[in-house]
N, C-alpha and C positions, 0 to 999 in steps of 0.2 A: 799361666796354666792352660793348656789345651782341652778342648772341650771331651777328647776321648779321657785324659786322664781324670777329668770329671767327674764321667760320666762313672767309671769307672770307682772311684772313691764315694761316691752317691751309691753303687751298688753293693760295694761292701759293707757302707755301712748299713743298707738296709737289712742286709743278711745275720749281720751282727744285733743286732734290735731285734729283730724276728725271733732267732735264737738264744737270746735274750730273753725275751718276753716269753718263750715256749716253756724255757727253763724254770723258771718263775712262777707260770700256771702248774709247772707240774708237779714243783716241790710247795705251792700253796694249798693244791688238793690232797697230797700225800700225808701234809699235817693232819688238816680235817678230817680225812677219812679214817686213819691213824686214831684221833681224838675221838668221834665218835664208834670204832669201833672197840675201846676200850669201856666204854662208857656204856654196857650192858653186862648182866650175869647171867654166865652159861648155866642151864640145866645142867647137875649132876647125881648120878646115880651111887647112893651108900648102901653096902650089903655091908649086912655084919652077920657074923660065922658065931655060931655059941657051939 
């Protein structure tokens, strides 16, 4: 194997990992924040007409 083609598959895969790892963080805060913002009661305002 030649060191360019290497080189080359070392940077794929970093890019892969990265993208990876981005994807990951981004759907582990989407849960939480998702979970927490469920996890409160909105003020609502009732009028009632006689």
């Amino acid at each position: 194997m030649s060191h360019f083609l290497a080189t080359y598959i070392d940077f794929v895969q970093s890019v892969g990992f990265i993208f990876l790892a981005t994807i990951a963080v981004f759907i582990t805060r989407k849960l939480f924040s998702d979970n927490k913002k469920d996890n409160y009661i909105e003020a609502v305002k009732i009028e009632v007409d006689e």
